[in-house]
DRENZANU-564931 format. One record per residue: residue number from 1; residue in one letter; chain; y, x, z of N, C-alpha, C in turn. Coordinates in Angstrom, 1 decimal, padded with zeros to 4 digits, m for minus. Example, Ala and Ser with C-alpha at 12.3 -4.5 7.8 and 13.67 -1.06 7.14 Angstrom:
REM DRENZANU-564931
NODE:num:residu:chaine:n_py:n_px:n_pz:ca_py:ca_px:ca_pz:c_py:c_px:c_pz
NODE:1:A:A:m005.7:013.2:007.8:m004.5:012.3:007.8:m003.3:013.2:007.8
NODE:2:S:A:m002.2:012.8:007.1:m001.1:013.7:007.1:000.0:012.9:007.9
END
This chain:
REM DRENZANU-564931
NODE:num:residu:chaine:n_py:n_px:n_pz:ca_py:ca_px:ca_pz:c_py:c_px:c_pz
NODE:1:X:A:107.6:149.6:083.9:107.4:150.0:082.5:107.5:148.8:081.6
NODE:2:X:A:107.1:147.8:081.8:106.8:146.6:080.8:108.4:146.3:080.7
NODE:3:X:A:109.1:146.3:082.1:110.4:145.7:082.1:111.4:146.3:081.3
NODE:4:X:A:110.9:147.8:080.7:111.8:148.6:080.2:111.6:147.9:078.6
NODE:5:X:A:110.2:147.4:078.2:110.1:147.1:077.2:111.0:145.8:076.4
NODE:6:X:A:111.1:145.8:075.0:112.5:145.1:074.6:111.2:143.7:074.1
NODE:7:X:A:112.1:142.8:074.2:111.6:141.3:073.6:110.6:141.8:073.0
NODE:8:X:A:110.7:141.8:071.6:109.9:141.9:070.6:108.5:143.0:071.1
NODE:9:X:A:108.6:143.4:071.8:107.8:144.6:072.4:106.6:144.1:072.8
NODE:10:X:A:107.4:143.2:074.3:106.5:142.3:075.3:105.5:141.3:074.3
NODE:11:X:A:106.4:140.6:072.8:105.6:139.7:072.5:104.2:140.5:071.6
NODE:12:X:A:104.9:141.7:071.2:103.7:142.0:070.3:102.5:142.6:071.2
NODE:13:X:A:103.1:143.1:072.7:102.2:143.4:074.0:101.1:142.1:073.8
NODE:14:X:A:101.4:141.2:074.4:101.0:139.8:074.5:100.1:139.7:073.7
NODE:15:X:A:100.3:139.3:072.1:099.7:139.1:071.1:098.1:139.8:071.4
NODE:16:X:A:098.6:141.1:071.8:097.6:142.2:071.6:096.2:141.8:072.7
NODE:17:X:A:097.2:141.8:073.8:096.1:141.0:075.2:095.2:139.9:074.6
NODE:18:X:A:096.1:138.9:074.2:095.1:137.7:073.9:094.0:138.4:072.8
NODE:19:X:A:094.3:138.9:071.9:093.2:139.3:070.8:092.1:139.7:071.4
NODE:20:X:A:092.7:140.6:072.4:091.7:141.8:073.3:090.3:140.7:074.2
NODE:21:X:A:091.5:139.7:074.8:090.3:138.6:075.4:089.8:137.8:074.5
NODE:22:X:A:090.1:137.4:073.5:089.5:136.3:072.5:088.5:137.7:072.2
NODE:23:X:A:088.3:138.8:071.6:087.1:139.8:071.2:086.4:139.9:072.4
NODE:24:X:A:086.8:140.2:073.2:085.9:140.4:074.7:085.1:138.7:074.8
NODE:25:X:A:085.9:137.8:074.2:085.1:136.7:075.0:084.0:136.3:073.9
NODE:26:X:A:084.1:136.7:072.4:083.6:136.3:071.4:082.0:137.3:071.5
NODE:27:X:A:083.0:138.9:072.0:081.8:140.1:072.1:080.7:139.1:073.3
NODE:28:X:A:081.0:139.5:074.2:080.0:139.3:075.3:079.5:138.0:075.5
NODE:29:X:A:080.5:136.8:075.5:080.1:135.9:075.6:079.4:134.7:074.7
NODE:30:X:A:080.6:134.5:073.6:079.9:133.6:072.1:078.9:134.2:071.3
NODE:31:X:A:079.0:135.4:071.1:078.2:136.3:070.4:076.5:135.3:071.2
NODE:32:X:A:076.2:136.0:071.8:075.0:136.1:073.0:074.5:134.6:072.9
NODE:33:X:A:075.5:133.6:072.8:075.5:132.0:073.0:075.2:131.3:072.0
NODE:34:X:A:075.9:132.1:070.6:075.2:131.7:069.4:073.9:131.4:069.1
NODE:35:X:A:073.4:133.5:069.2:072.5:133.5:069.1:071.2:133.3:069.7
NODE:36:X:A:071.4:133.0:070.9:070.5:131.9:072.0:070.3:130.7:071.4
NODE:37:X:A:071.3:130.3:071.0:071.4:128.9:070.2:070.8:128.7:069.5
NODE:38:X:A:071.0:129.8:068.3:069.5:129.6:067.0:068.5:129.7:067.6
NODE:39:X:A:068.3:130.8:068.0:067.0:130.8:068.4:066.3:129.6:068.8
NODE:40:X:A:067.2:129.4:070.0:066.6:127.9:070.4:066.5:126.4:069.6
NODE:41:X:A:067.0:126.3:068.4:067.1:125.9:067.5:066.3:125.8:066.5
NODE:42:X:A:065.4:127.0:066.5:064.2:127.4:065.9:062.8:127.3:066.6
NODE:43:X:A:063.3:127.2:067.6:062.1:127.2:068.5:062.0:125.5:069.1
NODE:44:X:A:063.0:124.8:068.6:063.0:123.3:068.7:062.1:122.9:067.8
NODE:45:X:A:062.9:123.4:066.8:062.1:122.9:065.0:060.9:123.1:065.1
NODE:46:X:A:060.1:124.5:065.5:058.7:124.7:065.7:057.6:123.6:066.7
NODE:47:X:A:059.0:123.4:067.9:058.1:122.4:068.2:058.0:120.5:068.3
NODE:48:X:A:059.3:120.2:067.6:059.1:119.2:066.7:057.9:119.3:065.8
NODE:49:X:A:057.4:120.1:065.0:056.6:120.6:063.9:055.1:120.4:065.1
NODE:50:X:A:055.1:121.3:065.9:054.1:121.1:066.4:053.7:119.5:067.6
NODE:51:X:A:054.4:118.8:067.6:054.7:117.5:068.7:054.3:116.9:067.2
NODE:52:X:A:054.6:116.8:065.8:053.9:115.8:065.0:052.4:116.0:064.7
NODE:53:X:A:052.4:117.3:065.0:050.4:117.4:064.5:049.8:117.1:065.6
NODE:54:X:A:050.6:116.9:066.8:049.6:116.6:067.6:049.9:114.9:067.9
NODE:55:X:A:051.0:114.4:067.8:050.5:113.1:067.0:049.9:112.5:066.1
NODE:56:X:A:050.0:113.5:065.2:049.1:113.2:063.6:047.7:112.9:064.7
NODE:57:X:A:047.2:114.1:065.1:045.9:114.6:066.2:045.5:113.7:066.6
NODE:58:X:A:046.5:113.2:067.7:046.0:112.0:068.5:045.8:110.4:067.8
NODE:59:X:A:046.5:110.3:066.7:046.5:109.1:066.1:045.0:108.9:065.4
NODE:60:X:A:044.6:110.6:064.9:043.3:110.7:064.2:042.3:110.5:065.0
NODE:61:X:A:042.5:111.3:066.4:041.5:110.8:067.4:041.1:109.4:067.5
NODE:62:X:A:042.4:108.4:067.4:042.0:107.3:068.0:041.1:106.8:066.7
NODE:63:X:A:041.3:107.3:065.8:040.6:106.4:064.6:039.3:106.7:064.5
NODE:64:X:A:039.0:108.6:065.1:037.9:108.6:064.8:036.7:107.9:066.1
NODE:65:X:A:037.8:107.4:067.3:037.3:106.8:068.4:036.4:105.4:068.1
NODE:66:X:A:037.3:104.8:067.0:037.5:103.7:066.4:036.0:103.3:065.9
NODE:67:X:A:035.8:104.8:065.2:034.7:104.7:064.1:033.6:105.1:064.9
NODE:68:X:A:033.3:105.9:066.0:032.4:106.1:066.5:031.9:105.2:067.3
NODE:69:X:A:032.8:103.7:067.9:032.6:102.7:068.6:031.2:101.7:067.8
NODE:70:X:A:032.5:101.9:066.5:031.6:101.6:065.5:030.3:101.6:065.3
NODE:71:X:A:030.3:103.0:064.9:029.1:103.6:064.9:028.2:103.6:066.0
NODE:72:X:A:028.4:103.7:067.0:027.2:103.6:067.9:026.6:102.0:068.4
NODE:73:X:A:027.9:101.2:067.8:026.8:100.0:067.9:026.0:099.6:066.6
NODE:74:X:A:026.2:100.2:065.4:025.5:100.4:064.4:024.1:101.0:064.7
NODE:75:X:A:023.9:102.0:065.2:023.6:103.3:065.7:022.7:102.2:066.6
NODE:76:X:A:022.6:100.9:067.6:022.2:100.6:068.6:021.0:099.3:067.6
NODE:77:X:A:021.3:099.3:066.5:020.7:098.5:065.7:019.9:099.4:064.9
NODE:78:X:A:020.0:100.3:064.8:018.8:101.2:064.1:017.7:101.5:064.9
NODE:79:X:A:018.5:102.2:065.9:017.3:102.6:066.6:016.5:102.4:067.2
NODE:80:X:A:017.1:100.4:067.2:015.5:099.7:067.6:014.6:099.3:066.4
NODE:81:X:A:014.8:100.3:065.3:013.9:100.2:063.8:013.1:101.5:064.5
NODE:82:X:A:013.6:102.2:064.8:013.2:104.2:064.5:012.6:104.4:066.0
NODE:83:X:A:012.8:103.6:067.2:012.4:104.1:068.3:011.6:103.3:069.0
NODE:84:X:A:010.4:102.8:068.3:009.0:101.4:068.7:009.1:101.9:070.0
NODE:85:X:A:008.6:100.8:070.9:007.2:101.6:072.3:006.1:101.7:071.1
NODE:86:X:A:005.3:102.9:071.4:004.0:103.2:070.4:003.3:102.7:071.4
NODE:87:X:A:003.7:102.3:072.9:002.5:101.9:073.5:002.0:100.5:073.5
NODE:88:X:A:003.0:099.8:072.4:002.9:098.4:072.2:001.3:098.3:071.2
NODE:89:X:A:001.0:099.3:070.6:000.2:099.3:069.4:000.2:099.8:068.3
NODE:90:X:A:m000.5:100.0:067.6:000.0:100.3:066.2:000.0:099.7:065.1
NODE:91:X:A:000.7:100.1:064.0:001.0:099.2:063.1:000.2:099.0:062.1
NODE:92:X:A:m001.0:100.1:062.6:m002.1:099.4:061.2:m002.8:098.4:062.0
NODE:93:X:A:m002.9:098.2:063.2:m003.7:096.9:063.6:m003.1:096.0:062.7
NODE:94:X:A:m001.4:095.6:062.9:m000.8:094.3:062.3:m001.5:094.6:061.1
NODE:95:X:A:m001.4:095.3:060.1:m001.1:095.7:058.6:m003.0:094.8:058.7
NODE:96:X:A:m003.8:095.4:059.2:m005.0:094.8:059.2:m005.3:093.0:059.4
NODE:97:X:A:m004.7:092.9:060.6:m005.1:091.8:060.9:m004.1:090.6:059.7
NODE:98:X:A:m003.1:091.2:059.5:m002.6:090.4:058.6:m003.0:090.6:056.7
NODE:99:X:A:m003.8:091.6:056.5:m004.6:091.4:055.6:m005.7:090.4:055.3
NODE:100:X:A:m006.4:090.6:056.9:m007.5:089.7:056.6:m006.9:088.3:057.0
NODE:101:X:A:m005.9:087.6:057.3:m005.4:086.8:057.4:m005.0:086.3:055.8
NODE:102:X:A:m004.7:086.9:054.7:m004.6:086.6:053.6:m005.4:086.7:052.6
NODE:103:X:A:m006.7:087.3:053.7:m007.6:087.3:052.7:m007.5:088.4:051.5
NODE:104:X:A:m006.7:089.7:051.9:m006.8:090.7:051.2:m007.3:092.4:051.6
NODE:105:X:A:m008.1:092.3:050.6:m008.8:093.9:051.1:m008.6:095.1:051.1
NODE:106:X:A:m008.2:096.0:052.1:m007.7:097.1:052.3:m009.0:097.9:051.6
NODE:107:X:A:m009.0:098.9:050.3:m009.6:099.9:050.2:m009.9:101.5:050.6
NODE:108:X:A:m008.3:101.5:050.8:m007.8:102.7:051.2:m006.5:103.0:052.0
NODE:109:X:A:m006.2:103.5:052.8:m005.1:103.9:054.0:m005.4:105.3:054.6
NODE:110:X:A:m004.5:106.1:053.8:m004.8:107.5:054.0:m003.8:107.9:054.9
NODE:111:X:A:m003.3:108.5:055.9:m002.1:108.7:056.3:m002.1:110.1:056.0
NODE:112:X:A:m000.5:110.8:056.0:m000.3:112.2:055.8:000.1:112.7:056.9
NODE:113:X:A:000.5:114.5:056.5:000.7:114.6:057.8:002.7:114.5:058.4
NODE:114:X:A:003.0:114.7:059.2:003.9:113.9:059.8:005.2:114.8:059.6
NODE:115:X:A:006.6:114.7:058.9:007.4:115.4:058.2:008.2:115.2:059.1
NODE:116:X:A:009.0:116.6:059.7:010.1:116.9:060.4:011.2:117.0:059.8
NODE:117:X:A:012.4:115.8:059.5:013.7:115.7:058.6:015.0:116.5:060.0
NODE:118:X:A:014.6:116.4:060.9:015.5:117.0:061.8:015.6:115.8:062.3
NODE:119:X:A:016.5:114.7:061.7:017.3:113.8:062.3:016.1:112.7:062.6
NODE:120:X:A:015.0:112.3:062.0:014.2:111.7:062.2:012.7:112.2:061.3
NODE:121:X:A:011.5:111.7:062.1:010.2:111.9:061.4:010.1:111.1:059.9
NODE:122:X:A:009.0:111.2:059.3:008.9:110.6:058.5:006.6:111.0:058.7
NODE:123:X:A:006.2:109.7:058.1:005.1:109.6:058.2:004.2:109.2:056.5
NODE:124:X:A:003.8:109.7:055.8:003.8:109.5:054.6:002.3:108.6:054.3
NODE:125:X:A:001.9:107.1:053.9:001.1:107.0:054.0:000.6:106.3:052.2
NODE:126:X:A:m000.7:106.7:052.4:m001.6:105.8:050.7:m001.8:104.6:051.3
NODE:127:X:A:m001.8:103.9:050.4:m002.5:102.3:050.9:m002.8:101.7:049.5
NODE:128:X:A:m004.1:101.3:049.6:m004.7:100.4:047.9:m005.6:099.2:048.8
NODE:129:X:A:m004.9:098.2:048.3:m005.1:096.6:048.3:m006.0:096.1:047.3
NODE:130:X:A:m006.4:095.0:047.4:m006.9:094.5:046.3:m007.4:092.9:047.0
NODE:131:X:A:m006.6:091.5:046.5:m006.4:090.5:046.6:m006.0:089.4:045.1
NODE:132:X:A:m006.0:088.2:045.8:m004.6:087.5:045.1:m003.3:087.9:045.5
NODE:133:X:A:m002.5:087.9:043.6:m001.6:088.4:043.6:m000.3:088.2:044.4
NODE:134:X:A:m000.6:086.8:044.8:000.6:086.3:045.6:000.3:086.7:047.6
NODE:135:X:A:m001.4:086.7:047.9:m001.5:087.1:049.1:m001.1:088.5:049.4
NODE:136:X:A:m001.2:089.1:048.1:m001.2:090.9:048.0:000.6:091.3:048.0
NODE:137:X:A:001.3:089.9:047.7:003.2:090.1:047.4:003.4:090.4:049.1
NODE:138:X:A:002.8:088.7:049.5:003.4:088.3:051.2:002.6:089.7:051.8
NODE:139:X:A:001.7:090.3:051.8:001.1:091.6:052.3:001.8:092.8:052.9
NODE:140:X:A:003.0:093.1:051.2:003.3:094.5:051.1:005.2:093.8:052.1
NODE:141:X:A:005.2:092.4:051.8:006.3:092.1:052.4:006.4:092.5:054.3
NODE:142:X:A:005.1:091.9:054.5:005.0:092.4:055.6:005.1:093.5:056.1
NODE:143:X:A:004.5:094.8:055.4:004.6:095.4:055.7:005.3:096.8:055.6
NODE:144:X:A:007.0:096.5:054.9:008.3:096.5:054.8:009.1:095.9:056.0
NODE:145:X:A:008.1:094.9:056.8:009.2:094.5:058.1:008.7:094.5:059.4
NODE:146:X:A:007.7:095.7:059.1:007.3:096.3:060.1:008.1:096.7:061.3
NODE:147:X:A:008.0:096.9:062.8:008.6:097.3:063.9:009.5:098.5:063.7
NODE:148:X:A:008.8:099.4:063.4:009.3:100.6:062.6:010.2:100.6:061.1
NODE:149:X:A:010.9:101.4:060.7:011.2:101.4:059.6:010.8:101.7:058.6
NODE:150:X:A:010.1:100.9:057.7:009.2:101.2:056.5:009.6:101.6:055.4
NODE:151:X:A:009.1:102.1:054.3:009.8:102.2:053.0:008.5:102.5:052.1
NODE:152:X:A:008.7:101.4:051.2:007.3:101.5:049.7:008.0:101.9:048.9
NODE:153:X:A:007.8:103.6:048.9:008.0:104.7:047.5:008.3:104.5:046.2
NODE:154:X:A:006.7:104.1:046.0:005.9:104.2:045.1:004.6:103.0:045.0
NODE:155:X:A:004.8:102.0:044.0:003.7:101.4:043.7:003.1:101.0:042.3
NODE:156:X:A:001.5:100.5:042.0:001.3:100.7:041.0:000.1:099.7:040.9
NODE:157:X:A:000.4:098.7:040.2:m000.4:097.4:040.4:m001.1:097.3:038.9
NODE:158:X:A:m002.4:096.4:039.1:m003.0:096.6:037.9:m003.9:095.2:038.5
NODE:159:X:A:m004.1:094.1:037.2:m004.8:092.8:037.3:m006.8:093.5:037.3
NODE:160:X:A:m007.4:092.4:037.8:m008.7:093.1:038.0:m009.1:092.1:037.2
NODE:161:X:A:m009.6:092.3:035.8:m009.7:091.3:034.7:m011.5:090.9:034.4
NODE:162:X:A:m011.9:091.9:035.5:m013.6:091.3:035.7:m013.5:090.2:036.5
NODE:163:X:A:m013.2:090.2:037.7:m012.6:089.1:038.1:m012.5:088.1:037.7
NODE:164:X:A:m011.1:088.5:037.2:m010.5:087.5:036.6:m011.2:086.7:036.1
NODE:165:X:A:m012.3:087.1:035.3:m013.0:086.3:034.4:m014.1:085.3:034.9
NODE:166:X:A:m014.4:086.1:036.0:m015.5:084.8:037.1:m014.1:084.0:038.0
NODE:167:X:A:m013.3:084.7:037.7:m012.6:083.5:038.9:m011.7:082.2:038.0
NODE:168:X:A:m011.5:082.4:036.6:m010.7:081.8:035.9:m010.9:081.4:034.5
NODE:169:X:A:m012.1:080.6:034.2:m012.0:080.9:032.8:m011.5:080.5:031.9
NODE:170:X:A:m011.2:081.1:030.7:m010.3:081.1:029.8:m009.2:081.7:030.3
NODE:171:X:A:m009.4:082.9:031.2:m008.1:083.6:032.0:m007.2:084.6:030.8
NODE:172:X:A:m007.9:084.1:029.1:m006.7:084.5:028.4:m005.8:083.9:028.4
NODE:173:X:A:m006.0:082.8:028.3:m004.7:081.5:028.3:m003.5:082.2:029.9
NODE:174:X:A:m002.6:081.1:029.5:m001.9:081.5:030.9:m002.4:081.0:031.8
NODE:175:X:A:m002.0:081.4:033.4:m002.5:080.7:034.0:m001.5:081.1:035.1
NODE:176:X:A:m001.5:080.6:036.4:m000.9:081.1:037.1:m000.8:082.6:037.8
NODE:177:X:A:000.4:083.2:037.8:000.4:084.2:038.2:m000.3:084.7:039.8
NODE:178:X:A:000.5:083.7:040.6:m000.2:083.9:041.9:m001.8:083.7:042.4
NODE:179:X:A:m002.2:083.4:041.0:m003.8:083.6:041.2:m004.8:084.9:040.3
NODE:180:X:A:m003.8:085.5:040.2:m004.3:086.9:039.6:m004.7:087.5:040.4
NODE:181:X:A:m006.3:087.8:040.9:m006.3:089.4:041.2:m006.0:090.5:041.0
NODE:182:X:A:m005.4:091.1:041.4:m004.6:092.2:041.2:m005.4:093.6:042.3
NODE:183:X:A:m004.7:094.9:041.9:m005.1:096.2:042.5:m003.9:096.6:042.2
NODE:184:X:A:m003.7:097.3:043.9:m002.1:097.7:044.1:m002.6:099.1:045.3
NODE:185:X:A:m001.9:100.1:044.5:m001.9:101.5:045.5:m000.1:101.8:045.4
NODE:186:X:A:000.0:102.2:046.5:001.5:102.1:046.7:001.4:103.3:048.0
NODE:187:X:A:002.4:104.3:047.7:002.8:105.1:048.6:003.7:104.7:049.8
NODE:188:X:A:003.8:104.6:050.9:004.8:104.1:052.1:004.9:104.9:053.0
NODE:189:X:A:006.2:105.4:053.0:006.5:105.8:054.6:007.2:105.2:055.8
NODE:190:X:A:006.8:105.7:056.8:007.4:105.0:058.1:008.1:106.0:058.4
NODE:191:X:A:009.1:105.6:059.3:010.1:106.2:059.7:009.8:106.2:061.3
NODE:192:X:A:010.6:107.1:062.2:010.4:107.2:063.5:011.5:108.1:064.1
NODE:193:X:A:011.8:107.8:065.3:013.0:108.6:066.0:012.2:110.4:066.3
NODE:194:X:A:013.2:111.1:066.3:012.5:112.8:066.6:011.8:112.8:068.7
NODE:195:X:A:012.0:111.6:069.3:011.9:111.7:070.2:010.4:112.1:070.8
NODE:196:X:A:010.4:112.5:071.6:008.3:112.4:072.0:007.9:111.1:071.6
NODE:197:X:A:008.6:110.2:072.1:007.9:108.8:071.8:007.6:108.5:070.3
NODE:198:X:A:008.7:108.8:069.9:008.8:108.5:068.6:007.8:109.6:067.5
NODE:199:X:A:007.0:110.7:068.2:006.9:111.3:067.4:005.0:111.3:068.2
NODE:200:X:A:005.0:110.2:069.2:003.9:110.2:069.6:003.5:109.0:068.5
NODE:201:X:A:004.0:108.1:068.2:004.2:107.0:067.8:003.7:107.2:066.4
NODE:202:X:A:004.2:107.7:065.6:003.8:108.5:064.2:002.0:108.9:064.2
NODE:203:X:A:002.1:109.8:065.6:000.7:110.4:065.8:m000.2:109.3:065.8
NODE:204:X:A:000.0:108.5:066.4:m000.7:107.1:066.4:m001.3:106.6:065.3
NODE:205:X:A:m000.2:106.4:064.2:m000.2:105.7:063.1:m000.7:106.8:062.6
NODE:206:X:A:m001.0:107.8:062.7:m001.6:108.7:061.6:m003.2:108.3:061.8
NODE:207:X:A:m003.4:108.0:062.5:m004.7:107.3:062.8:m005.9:108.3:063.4
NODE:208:X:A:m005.1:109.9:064.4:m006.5:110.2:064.6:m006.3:109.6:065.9
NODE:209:X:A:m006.5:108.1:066.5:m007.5:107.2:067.4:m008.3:107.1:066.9
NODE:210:X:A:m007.8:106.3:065.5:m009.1:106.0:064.6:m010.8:106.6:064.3
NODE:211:X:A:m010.4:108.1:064.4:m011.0:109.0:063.7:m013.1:108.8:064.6
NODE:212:X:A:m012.4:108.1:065.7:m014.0:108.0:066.5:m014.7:106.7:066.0
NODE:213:X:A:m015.6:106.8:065.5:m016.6:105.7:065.1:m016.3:105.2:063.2
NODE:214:X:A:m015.4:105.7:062.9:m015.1:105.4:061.4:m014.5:105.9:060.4
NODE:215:X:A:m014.6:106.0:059.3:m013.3:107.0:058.9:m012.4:105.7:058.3
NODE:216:X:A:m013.0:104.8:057.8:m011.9:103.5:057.5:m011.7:102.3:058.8
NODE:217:X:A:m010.9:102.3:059.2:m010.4:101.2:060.8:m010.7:099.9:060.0
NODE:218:X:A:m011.0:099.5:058.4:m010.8:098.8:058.2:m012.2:098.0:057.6
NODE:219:X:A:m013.3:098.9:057.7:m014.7:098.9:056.9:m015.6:098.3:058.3
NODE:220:X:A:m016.6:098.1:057.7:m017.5:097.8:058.8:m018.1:099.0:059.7
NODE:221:X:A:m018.0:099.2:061.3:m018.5:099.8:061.5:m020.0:100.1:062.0
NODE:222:X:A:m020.4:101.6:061.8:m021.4:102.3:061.4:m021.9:101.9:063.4
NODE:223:X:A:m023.3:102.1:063.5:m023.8:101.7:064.9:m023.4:102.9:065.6
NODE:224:X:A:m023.1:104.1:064.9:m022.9:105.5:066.2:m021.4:105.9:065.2
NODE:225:X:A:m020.4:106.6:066.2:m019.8:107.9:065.2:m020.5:109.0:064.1
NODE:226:X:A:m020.0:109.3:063.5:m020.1:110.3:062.3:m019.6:111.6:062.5
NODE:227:X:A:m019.3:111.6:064.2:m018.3:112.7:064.2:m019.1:113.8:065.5
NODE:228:X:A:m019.3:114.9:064.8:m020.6:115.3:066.1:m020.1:115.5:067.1
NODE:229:X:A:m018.8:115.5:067.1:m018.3:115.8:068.9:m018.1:114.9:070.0
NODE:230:X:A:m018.8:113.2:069.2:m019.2:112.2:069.8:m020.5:112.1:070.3
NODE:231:X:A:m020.8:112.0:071.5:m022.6:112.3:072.1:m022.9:110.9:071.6
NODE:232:X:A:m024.3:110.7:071.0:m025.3:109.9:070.9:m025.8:109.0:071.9
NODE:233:X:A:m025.5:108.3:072.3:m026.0:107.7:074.0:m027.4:107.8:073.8
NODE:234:X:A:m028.3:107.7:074.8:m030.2:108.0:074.9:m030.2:106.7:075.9
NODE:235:X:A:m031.0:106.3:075.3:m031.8:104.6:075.9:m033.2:105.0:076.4
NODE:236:X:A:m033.2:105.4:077.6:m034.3:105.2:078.3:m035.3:104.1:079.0
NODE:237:X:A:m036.6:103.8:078.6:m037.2:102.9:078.6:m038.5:103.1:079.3
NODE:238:X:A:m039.3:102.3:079.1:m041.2:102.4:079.4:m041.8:101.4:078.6
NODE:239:X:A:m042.8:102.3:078.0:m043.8:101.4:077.1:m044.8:100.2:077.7
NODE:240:X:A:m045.5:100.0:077.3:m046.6:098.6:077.4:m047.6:100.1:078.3
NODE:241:X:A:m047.7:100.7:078.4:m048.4:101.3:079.1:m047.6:101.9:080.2
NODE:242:X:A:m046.1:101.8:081.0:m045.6:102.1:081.5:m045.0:103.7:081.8
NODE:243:X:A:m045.1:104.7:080.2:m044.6:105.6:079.8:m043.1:105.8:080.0
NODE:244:X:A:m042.3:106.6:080.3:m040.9:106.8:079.9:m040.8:107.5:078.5
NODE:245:X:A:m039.6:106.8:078.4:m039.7:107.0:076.9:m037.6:107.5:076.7
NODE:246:X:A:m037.4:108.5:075.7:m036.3:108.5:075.6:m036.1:108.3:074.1
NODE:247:X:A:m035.0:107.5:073.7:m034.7:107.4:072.3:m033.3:107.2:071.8
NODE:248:X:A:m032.8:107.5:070.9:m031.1:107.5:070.6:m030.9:106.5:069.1
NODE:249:X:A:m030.4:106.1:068.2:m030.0:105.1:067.5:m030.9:105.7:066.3
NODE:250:X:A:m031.6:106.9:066.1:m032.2:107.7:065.3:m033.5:107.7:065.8
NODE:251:X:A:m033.9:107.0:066.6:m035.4:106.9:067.0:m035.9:107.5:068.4
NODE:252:X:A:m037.2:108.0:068.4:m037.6:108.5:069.2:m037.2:109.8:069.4
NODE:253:X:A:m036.8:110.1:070.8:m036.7:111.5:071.0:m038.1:112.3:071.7
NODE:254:X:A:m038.5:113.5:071.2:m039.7:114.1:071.7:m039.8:114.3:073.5
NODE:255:X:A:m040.5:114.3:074.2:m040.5:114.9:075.4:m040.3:116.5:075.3
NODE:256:X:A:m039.5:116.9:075.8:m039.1:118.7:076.3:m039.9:119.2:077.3
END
């Protein structure tokens, strides 16, 4: 049959075949190859897109690595402000003993009660002095560089001008400042880590140790407690006539 066909026949035959395979090859095959192509093309681009945030990511990581290095050696300097041994002592002994080392009188030292910030305690305390003005400066210095971390609020100083007048006279004129007596009440808090220790530590400094035999740690104390849940000790004796005798800091006790 083909052989019957004339030249022009065969070529327009021909023509037809190739079209038929160039569509068959474009149908099934390019078609299909394209569109695999975008797709995958798109699915490149998405993860290019996604391969930079997670370099952005990791680059952020390292910085925030950077800062936290940072920070925790920061962090390693604080917390020997905020985290005392409380078993070393407490800090009204120093605050005491270095008063009377300057020869300044504690009137008052009230502690409050002990404030839970989350991230650390806080311990709120009164304190009224009364000295020379320069022993009463080095005082409150000290006790700003305290073991713990301190902080004076609030203070409120006032010259004691009766004084003044037996200690200086003519204390209208000028005179030296660091020889003023002065009265200073100042609010201060201590700081402390939320740890047990740190919050045993606080307890400490709130002063109920204190609370047996005194109500001021810093006044002279009284021959017995003031606090009835402390027993009276009983001093048992015999008279000049060889009687037993019982007595407590309040005298004679009766026979029962």
């Amino acid at each position: 049959m083909y052989q019957n066909l004339s030249s022009r026949e065969k070529k327009m035959l021909l023509v037809l075949a190739v079209v038929i395979i160039l569509s068959g090859f474009y149908v099934f095959l390019l078609r299909p190859q394209i569109g695999n192509c975008t797709e995958n093309m798109d699915k490149l681009k998405q993860k290019r897109e996604q391969l930079q945030k997670a370099e952005a990511t990791l680059h952020s990581r390292k910085e925030e690595e950077k800062k936290y290095a940072e920070f925790q050696i920061k962090w390693k300097d604080y917390t020997v402000k905020l985290d005392t041994e409380y078993r070393r002592g407490s800090s009204l002994v120093l605050i005491g003993l270095k008063a009377a080392d300057l020869g300044v009188t504690i009137n008052k030292l009230v502690p409050g009660g002990i404030i839970d910030k989350k991230d650390y305690l806080e311990l709120p305390l009164v304190l009224e002095v009364e000295g020379e003005y320069e022993n009463v400066r080095q005082l409150l210095n000290e006790i700003e560089t305290l073991s713990n971390t301190t902080e004076i609020r609030a203070l409120k100083a006032s010259v004691n001008k009766e004084e003044l007048k037996l200690k200086i006279p003519g204390w209208e004129k000028p005179v030296t400042v660091a020889a003023y007596p002065v009265n200073v009440q100042c609010d201060i808090t201590v700081y402390s880590a939320t740890t047990p220790g740190g919050k045993l530590y606080l307890e400490e400094e709130k002063g109920s140790a204190w609370q047996i035999g005194r109500e001021n740690p810093f006044s002279q104390p009284d021959p017995v407690s003031p606090y009835p849940e402390v027993p009276v000790p009983v001093i048992h004796y015999e008279d000049e006539a060889g009687n037993s005798i019982q007595s407590d800091i309040y005298g004679e006790i009766p026979p029962t």
